[in-house]
N, C-alpha and C positions, 0 to 999 in steps of 0.2 A: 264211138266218138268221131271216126274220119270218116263215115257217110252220113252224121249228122250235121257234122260242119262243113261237107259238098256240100249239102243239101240249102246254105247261105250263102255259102262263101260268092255264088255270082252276086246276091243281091249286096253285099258290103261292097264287093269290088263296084257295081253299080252306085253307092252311095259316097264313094271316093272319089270317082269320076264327076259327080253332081257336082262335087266341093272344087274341080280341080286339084285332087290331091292325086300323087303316082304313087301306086305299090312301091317302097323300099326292094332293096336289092334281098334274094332269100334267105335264110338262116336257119338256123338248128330247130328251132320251132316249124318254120315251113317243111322240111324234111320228116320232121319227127310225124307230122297228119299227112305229111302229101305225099309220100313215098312210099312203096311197098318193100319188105324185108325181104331180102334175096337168101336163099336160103342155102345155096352155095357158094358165099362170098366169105373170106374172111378176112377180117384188117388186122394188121401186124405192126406194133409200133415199138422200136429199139432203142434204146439209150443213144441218146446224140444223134437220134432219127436214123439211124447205121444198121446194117443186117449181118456186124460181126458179134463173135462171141452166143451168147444162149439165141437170138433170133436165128444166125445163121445155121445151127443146128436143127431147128425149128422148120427153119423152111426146106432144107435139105430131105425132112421126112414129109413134108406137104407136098413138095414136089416127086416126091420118086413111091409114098403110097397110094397103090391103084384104087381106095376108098377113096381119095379125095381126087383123083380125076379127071371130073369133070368141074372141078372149083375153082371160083377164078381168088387170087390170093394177093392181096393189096401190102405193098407195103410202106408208110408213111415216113418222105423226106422233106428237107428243106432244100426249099426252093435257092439256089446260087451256092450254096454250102456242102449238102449232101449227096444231092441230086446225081451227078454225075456219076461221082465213085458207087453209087448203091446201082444204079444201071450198068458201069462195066463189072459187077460184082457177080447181078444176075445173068451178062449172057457168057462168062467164064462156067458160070455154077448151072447151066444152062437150066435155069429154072423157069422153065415155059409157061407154067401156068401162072406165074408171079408178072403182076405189073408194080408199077410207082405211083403215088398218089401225094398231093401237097400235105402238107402238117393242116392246111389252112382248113383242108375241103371235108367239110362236116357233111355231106351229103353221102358221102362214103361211110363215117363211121354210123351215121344213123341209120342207113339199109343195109347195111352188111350183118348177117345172123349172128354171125363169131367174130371176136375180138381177143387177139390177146397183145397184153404187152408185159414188159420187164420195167417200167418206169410207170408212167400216169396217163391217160387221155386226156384231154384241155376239158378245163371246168363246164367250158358252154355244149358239152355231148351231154346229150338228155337219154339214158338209159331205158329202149322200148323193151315192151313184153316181148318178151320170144327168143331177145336176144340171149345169145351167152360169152359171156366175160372172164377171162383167165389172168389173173395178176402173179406173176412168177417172181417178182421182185427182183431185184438184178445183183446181190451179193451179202454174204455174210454179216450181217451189222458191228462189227467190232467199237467202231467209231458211235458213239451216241447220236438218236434220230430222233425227228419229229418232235412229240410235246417232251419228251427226256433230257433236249437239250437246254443247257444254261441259259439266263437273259429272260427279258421279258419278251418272249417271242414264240407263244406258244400259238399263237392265234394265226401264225402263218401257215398253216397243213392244211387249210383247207383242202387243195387238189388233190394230195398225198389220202386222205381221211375220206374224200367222197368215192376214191376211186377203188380202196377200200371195202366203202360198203357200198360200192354198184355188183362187186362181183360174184360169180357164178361160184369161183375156184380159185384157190389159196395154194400157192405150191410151196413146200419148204424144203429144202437142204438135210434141218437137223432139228432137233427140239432145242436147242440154243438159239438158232434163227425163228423159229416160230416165238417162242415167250417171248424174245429181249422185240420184234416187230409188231405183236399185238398189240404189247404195253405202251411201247413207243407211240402207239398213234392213239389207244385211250378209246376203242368201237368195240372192243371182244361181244362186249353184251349187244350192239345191235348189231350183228353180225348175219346176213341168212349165207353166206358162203361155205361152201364145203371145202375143209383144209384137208390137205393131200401130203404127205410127207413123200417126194421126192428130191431127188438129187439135181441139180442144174445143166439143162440141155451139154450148155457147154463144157463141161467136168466128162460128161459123158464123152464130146467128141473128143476131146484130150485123151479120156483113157482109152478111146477107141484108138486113136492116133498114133499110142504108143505102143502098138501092136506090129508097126510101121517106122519102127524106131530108128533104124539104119538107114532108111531110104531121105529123113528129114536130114536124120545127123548129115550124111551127105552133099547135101543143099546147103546147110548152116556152114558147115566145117568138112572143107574138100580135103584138107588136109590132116586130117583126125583132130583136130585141134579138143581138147578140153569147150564144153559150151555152159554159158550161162545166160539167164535174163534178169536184167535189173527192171523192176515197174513198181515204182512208188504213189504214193496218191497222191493228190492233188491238195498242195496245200492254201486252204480258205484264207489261211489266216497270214497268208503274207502276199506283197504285192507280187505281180507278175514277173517286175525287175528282180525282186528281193528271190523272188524261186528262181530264176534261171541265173542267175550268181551262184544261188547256193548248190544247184545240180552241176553246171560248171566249173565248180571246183571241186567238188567230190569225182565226179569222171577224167578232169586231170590228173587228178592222184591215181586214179584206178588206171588212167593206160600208161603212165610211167611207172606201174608197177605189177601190170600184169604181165605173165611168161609169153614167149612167143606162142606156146603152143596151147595159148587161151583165149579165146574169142568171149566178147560182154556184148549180148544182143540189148537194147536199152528200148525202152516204150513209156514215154514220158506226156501225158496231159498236152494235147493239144495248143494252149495259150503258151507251155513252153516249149515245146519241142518247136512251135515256128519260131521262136528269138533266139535258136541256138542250132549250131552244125556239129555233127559229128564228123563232115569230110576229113581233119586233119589228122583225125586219130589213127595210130595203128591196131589196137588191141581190142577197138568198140565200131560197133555196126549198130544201126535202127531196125528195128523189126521190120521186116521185107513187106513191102505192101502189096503180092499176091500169095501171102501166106498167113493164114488164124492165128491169132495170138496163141490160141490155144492147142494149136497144131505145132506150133514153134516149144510150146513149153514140153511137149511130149520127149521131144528131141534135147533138151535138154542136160547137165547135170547136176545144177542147182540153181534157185531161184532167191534170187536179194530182192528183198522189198521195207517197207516198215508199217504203214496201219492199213495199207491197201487190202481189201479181202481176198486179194489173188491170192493169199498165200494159205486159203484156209481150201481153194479149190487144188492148189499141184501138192496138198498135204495127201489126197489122193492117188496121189503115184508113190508116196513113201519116197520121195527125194530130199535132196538137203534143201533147209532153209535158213537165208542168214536174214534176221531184220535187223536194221542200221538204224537203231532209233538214238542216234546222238541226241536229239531234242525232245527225248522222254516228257520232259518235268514238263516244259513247257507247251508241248502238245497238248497234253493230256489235263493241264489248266485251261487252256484256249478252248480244246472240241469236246473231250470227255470222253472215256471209254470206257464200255458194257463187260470187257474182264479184263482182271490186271497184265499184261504183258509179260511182265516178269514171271510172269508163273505156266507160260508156254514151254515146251519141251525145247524150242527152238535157240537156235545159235542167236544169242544176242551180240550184236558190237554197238559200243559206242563212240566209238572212233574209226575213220578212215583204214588204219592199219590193221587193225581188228577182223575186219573184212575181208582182205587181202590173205590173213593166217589162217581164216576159217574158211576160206575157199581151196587154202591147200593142203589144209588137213583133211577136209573131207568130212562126211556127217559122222558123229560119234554117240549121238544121242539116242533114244528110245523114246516114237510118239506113239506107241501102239495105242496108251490108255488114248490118246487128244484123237488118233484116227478114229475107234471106234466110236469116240461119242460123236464127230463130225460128218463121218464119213461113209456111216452107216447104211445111209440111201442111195450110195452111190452106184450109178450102175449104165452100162452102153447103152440100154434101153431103151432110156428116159426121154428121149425124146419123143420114142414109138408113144410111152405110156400118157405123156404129156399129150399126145395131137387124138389118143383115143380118148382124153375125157371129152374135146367135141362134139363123138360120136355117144355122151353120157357112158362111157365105158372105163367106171373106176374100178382098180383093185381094190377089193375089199379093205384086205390088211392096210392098204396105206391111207386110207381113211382116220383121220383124227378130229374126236369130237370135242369142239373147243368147251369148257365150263362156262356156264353160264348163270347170273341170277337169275333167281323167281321172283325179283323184285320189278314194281310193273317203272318204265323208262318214262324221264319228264324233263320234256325242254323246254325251258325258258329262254325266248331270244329277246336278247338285245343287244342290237345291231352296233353301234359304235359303242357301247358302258364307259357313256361319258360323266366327266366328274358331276356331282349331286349326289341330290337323296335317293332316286330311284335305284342309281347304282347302290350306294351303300346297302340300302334294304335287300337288294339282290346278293352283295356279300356275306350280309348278316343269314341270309334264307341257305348261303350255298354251306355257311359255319353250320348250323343248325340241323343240316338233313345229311351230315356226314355218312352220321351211321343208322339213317331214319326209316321210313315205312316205305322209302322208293328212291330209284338211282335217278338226281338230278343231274342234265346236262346243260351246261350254258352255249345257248346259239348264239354268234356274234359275227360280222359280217369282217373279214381280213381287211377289204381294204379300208372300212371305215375305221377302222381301229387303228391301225398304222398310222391314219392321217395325226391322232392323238391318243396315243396308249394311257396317259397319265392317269385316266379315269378308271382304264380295263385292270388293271394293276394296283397291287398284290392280286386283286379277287382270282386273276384267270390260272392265277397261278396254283390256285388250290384247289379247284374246281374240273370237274370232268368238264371237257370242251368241245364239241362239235362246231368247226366254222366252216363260212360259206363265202360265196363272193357277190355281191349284187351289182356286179357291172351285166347289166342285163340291157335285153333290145328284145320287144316281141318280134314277130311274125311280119312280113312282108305288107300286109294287109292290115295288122292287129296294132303295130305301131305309129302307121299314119292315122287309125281310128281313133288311137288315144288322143294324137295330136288334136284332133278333131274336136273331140270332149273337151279336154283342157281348152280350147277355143270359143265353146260355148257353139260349137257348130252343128252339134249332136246331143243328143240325151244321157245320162247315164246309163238309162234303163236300155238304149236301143246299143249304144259300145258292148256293156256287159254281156250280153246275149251272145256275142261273138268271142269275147276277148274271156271268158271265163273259162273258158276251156286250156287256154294259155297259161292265164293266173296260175291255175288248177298243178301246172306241170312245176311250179316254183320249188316247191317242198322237194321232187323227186329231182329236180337238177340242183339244188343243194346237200341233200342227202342220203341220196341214191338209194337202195332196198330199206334203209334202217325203219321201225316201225317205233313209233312213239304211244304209250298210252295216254298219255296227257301232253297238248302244245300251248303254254303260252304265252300269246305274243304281248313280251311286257314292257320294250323298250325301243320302238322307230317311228320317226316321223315319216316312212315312205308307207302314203298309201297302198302301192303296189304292192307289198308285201305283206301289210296289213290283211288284203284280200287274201294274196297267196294263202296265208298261214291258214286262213279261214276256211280254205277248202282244203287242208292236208286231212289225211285219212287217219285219220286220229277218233277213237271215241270221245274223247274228251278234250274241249277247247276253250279257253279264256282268255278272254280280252280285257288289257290292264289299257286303260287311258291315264296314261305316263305326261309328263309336266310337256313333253315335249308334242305329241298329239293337240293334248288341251290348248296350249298357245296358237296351234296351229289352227283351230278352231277358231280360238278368240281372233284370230286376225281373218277370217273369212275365206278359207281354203276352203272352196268347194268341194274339191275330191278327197278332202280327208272326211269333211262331211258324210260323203256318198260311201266311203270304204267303208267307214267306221256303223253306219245302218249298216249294209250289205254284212262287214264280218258277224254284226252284232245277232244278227237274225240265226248264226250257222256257229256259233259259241255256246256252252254249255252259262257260261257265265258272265257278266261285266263288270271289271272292278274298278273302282275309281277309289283315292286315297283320302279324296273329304270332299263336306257336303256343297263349296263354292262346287267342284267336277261334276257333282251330284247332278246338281241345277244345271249347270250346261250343257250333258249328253243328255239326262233326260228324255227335251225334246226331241231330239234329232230321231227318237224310236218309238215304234207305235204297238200297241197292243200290246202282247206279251212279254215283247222282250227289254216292255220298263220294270217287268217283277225280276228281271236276272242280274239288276244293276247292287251290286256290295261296295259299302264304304270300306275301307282296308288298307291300315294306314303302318302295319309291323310286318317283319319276316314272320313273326308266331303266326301271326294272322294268315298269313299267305300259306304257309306249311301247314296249318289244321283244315283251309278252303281245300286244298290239294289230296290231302288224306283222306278228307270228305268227298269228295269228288269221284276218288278212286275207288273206294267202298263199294 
């Protein structure tokens, strides 16, 4: 594909020039053909773009294992934000082979071989052969995720869901984390990733840490003091003011009522920790910012939290834990949680004073059963075992094969499922193939759907979903060209030749490794995706000319003209829902592909074409 399309690409840039048109600025597309894969490169992306916690373990074994070198090792900040502290991070941690790289710069994550991160890549990385991809997720799901959460808001995962299924490698904690996260995002079946049951880089460097127990305590507590850390999570559901009031007054309480000879280390979400000081307190300090959170918790003697997952990682050191869920009821109304709380071995309080009695009693419970089913993979290792799947060096054992159907996979996309018939027939088909001869997925585009959910709803709600994002921009070269077309400055036929290879890349920057047996596109007026769809790698493809296409028609849209031939020729079939559509695509197709057009105007209909199809 990239020395067929050197093989033009002077002559388009020579046809831009003609026009007075300039190349656009580069993008994910121009890297993705013009750039070679480095094969000793790898990019690193960390929650809050930061290389503490599981990154920073991560990088400590890339940097000090003599396999990796000669590797150069990226790891991606924001630019006025992160920037700084991730640089004096590296030359403390003297990590020589590691540089900094923008969030922005897609030129990086498209030539780099290996990629891992704890969070997502940006929607616009186009996933090349060769590469390999590590998604470690970045904490125990207690909190409900993805399409699991309440609300009509399911159609928001796109990035969560493609990043997913771009990848190489699946790392998990525990088979708690594995189920409640496959479910949660709704891909198990299109899945080509290999799941790894490991334990979290950084659980590792904590239990390594506390090997080193004295030496922390030390630093925390010069004066033997009793130590604790309080890290709660971050609550969504209240304004910024509204949480730093409310942490505010609990930390009052706490240092007028801790002993002198207890120290409360506190590490609180960014948006509140800047609208609030701990200078005045006597009994509370903030986590030291040249020391690991999770090096701090080693040193510890118990740890306060309430839905945070930190407390299911220092559940491996067999310390105490208090969770302070004064606002049970109403959490767990608001965000929704994957096990009951109440039913943890753990110290609950639900009040101020509570917490204060349980810190001086000290742990009195038994978590042995919660440790082993959590804490199982836990091990110093992990990080060694993590940076050897790069080198394709999996433990056998920790190898887990996710179930999968033998049911063949069918997406139907439509992009905004705005209100009408076509959506309804689309609810009606997703009612009907519940328990049917194949697992239907609905394609829908996030942000078109946001702009107007009313139409997407109920449907998305009962339907397996894969979404995507169609804020798109071709190629440097590929985007002025369109321009061009759309201008009537250029041909179809002479754009296409160029830009098809582009189109081509839609399906796999949408949905990264997932493999479809059936795609079709039954519901956007963008002809560019129209295209796209048409060359996804699919054995089977259908084209529905949806009310909103045909309008587009009837009003003299040339390039939905020119998609709608173009897809029609590379479609197994074309459906049109009556015989006014009949007579208007018709023409637009020649030869053979006026015998593929079907009138089909029911969800039956559409579900026996589909079955038929599959056959």
């Amino acid at each position: 594909m990239k020395n067929n399309r050197s093989n033009i690409k002077w002559l388009y840039s020579a046809i831009l020039k003609l026009h007075r048109k300039a190349p656009e600025s580069a993008n994910a597309f121009d890297y993705y053909f013009d750039t070679d894969l480095n094969g000793k490169s790898i990019v690193i992306s960390g929650l809050g773009f930061h290389v503490r916690g599981n990154m920073m373990y991560i990088l400590d074994e890339l940097n000090s294992n003599e396999a990796f070198k000669d590797f150069t090792i990226y790891v991606r900040i924001e630019k006025g934000k992160t920037e700084d502290a991730v640089k004096d991070f590296i030359r403390q941690r003297n990590w020589t082979r590691t540089k900094t790289v923008s969030k922005k710069n897609l030129k990086v994550l498209e030539s780099c071989k290996y990629l891992i991160t704890e969070d997502f890549f940006p929607y616009n990385w186009i996933k090349r052969d060769g590469q390999i991809m590590i998604n470690t997720w970045h904490g125990t799901p207690l909190k409900k995720l993805g399409l699991a959460k309440s609300g009509d808001r399911r159609h928001i995962n796109s990035v969560q869901q493609k990043n997913f299924l771009s990848a190489d490698y699946l790392t998990f904690p525990n088979a708690f984390t594995r189920d409640i996260m496959l479910d949660s995002y709704g891909v198990s079946d299109l899945l080509s990733a290999d799941t790894i049951m490991m334990g979290y880089p950084r659980t590792a460097g904590m239990m390594k840490a506390s090997a080193h127990d004295e030496s922390i305590r030390a630093k925390l507590a010069p004066n033997g003091e009793k130590v604790y850390a309080y890290m709660p999570t971050f609550r969504g559901n209240l304004s910024d003011e509204a949480s730093i009031a409310r942490e505010q007054l609990f930390l009052d309480y706490m240092d007028d009522n801790l002993r002198d000879d207890q120290i409360l280390y506190v590490n609180l979400h960014h948006h509140i920790q800047e609208g609030m000081s701990c200078d005045s307190y006597k009994h509370i300090r903030l986590f030291p910012q040249d020391m690991d959170s999770y090096q701090l918790l080693a040193g510890t003697d118990a740890l306060i939290s309430d839905y945070s997952s930190v407390f299911f990682d220092y559940l491996a050191l067999r310390k105490h834990i208090i969770l302070f869920v004064e606002d049970l009821e109403d959490y767990q109304r608001s965000r929704g949680l994957n096990m009951n709380i109440e039913d943890l071995p753990f110290d609950l309080a639900f009040d101020k004073s509570q917490v204060i009695t349980m810190l001086n009693a000290g742990k009195h419970y038994d978590d042995t059963e919660f440790y082993d089913m959590m804490c199982g993979y836990d091990s110093v290792d992990n990080p060694q075992k993590l940076c050897r799947l790069l080198l394709g060096q999996a433990d056998n054992d920790s190898v887990y094969t996710i179930p999968k159907s033998d049911k063949p996979a069918v997406l139907m996309y439509s992009e905004a499922c705005p209100p009408g018939r076509d959506t309804q027939v689309l609810e009606e088909l997703v009612d009907l193939t519940g328990s049917g001869d194949f697992n239907l997925y609905i394609g829908c585009d996030h942000l078109k759907v946001n702009q107007d959910p009313g139409g997407a709803y109920p449907m998305l709600n009962k339907a397996s979903l894969v979404a995507s994002r169609a804020n798109k921009r071709l190629s440097s070269i590929g985007a002025p060209l369109l321009d061009l077309y759309k201008a009537n400055k250029i041909s179809f036929r002479t754009a296409i030749r160029f830009l098809q290879d582009e189109f081509a890349l839609y399906p796999k920057r949408m949905y990264g490794d997932a493999s479809f047996d059936f795609v079709g596109i039954y519901d956007t007026a963008d002809p560019e995706m129209i295209i796209g769809l048409s060359l996804a790698d699919a054995p089977h493809k259908a084209l529905f000319i949806s009310s909103l296409v045909a309008e587009e028609i009837r009003n003299g849209n040339k390039f939905m003209k020119d998609a709608v031939y173009f897809a029609a020729a590379r479609c197994s079939i074309i459906v049109v829902p009556d015989q006014e559509t009949y007579d208007l695509i018709r023409p637009l197709l020649k030869g053979p592909d006026r015998g593929k057009i079907l009138t089909v105007s029911s969800s039956g209909e559409i579900n026996d074409i589909i079955k038929k199809t599959l056959q």
